[in-house]
C-alpha positions as CSV (number, residue, x, y, z in Angstrom):
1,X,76.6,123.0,216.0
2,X,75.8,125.5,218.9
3,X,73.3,123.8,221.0
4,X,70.6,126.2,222.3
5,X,69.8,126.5,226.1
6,X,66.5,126.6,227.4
7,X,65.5,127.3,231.2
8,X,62.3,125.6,232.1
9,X,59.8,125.7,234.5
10,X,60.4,129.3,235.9
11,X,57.2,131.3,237.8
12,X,58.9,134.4,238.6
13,X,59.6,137.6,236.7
14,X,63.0,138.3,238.5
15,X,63.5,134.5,237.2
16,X,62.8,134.9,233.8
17,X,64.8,138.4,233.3
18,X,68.3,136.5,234.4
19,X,67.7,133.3,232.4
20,X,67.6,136.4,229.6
21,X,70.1,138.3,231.1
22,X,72.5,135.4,231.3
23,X,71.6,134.5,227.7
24,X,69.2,132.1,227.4
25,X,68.0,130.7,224.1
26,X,64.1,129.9,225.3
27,X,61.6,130.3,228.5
28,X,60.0,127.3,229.3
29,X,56.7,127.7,231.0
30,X,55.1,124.6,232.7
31,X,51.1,124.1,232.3
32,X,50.6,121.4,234.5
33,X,48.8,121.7,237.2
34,X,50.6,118.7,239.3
35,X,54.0,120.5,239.2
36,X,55.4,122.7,241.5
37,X,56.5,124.5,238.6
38,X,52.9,125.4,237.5
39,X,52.2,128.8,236.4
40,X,48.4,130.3,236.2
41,X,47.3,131.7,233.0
42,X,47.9,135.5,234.3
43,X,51.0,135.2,235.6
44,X,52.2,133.2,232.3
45,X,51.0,136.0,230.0
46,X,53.1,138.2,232.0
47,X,56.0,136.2,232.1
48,X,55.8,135.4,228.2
49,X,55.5,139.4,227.3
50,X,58.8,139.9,228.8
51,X,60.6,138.1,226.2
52,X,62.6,139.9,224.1
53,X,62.6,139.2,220.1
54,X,64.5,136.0,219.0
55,X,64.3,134.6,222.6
56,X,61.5,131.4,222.2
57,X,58.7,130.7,225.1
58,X,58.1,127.3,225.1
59,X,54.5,126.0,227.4
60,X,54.8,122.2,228.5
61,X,52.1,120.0,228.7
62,X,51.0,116.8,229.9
63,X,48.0,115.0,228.6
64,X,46.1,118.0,229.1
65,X,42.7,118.2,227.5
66,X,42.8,120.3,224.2
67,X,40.4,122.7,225.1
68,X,42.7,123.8,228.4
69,X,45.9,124.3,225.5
70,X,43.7,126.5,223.4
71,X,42.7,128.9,226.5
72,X,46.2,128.9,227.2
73,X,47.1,129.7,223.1
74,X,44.4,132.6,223.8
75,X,46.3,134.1,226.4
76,X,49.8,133.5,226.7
77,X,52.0,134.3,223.5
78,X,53.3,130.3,223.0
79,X,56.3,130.2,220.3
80,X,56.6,126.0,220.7
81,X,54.4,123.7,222.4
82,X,56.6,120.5,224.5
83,X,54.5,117.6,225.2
84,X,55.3,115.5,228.0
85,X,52.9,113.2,228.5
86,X,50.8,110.3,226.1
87,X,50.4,112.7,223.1
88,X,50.1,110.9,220.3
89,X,51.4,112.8,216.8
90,X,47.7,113.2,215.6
91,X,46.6,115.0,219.0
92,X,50.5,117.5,219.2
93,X,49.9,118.1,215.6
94,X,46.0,120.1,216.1
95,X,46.8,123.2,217.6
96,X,48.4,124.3,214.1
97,X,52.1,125.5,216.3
98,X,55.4,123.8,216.3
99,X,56.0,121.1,218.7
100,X,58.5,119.1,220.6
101,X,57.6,115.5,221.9
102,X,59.5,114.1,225.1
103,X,60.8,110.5,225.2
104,X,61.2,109.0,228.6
105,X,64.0,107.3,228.6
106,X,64.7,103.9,230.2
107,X,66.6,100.2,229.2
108,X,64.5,98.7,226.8
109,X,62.8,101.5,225.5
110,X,63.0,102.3,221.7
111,X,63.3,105.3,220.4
112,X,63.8,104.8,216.9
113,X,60.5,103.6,216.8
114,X,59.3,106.3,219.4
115,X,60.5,109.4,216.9
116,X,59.1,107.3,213.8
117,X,55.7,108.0,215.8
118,X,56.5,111.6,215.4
119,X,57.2,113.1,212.0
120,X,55.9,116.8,212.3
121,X,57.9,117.5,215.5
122,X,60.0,119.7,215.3
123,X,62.5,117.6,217.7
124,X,62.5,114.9,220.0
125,X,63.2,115.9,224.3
126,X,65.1,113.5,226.0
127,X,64.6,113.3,229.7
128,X,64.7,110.1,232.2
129,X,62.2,107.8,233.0
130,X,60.2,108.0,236.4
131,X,56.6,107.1,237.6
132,X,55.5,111.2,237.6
133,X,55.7,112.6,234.2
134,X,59.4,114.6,234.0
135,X,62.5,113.6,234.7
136,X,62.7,114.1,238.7
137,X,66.0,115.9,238.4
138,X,67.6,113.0,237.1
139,X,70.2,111.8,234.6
140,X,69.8,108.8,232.2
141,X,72.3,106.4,231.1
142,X,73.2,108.2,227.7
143,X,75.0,105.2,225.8
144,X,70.8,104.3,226.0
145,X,70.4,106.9,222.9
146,X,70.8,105.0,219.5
147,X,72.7,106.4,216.5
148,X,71.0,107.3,213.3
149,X,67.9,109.4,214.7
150,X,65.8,111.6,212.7
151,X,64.9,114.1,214.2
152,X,67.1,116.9,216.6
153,X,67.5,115.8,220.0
154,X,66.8,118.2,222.9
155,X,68.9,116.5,226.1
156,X,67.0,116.5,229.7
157,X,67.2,114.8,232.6
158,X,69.3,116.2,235.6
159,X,71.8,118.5,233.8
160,X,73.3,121.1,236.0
161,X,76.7,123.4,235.3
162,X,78.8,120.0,236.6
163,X,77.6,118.1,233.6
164,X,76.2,119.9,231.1
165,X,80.1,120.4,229.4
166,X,80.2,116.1,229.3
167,X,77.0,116.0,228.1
168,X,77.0,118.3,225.0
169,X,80.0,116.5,224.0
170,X,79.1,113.1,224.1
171,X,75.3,113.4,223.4
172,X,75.9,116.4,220.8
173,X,72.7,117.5,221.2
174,X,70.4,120.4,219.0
175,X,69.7,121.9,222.7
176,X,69.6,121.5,226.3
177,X,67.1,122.0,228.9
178,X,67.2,122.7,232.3
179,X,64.9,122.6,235.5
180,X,66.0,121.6,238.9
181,X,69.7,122.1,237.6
182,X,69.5,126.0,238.1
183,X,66.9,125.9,240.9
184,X,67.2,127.1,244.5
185,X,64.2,125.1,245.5
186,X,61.3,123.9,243.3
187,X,60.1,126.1,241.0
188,X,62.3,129.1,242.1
189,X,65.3,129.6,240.2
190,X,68.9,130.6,241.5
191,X,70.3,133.5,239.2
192,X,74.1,131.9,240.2
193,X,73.2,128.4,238.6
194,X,71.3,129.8,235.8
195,X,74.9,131.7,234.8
196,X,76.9,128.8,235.7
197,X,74.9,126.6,233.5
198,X,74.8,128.9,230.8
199,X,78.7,129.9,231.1
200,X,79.0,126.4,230.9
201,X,77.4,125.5,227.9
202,X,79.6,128.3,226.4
203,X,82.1,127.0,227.6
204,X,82.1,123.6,225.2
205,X,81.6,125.7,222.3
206,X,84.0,127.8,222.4
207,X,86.6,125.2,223.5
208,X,84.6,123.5,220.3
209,X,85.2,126.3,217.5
210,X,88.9,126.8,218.6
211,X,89.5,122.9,217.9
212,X,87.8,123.8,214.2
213,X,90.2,126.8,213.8
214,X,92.8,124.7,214.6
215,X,92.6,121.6,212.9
């Protein structure tokens, strides 16, 4: 399976039009205020209008109070909601739109029992583990993801053009999503590394459909 590419966390029109341009699968907008990724409602709206069909806007949140994700459902033209935070299923599932839940990965932590929690998303997002809610740019120790999940797996957590290629192969992930891998400094994207990132991903599927045609 083709995994789809998202490019998250982008504030910037110029941004957003070569993530498209370079063929990006979804937009991910961040809504929390801590982050230097952040984006005000305005500037969202505008960024999510210049979608073009078939390409999904995804909003991120983190424990934000329900009222703030309607105002933002009022403005901004949300395809999937991505919950980073404390959400339990019973607070993701209220705001009637397909979700994603993200798992913070770390030794110990159980994530059979984690995606159990969550039987209405649509998949689970993978990213490390680190006191501020995200991943911090960095990788997690894959062998931590178990076999026999239930749900899609979204793979986070430090990915760039290096080791995206590794990573779809081992983790075999529905998608992957990308921040601080494409960035130029935080929260402003570099058009090169969005390319490279996406050539790359390309890359291990086409390498992965001529291995099919041959065998």
């Amino acid at each position: 399976m083709t995994p789809g590419i998202k490019i998250c966390g982008l504030t910037r029109e110029e941004d957003l039009r070569a993530a498209i341009s370079a063929g990006a699968d979804a937009l991910g907008l961040v809504f929390y205020p801590p982050s230097p990724r952040f984006v005000e409602l305005e500037q969202a709206a505008r960024l999510a209008r210049m979608a073009p069909p078939f390409v999904s806007v995804v909003g991120l949140f983190v424990n934000a109070e329900p009222q703030y994700v309607r105002e933002v459902l009022a403005v901004v033209p949300l395809h999937l909601l991505q919950f980073h935070g404390d959400e339990d299923e019973a607070y993701c599932q209220q705001f009637a739109r397909p979700y994603v839940k993200a798992a913070r990965m770390k030794p110990g932590f159980d994530l059979l029992q984690y995606t159990a929690g969550f039987p209405s998303a649509q998949a689970i997002v993978l990213d490390a583990f680190c006191e501020a809610y995200g991943g911090g740019g960095k990788t997690f120790d894959w062998n931590l993801i178990p076999s026999g999940l239930s749900k899609p797996l979204v793979l986070s957590g430090g990915l760039d053009a290096g080791n995206v290629g590794e990573a779809i192969v081992r983790v075999r992930p529905a998608a992957v999503d990308v921040s601080s891998g494409v960035e130029a400094a935080k929260g402003i994207k570099d058009a090169a590394k969005i390319r490279a990132f996406i050539a790359a991903v390309q890359a291990v599927n086409a390498a992965t459909a001529e291995n099919v045609v041959n065998d």
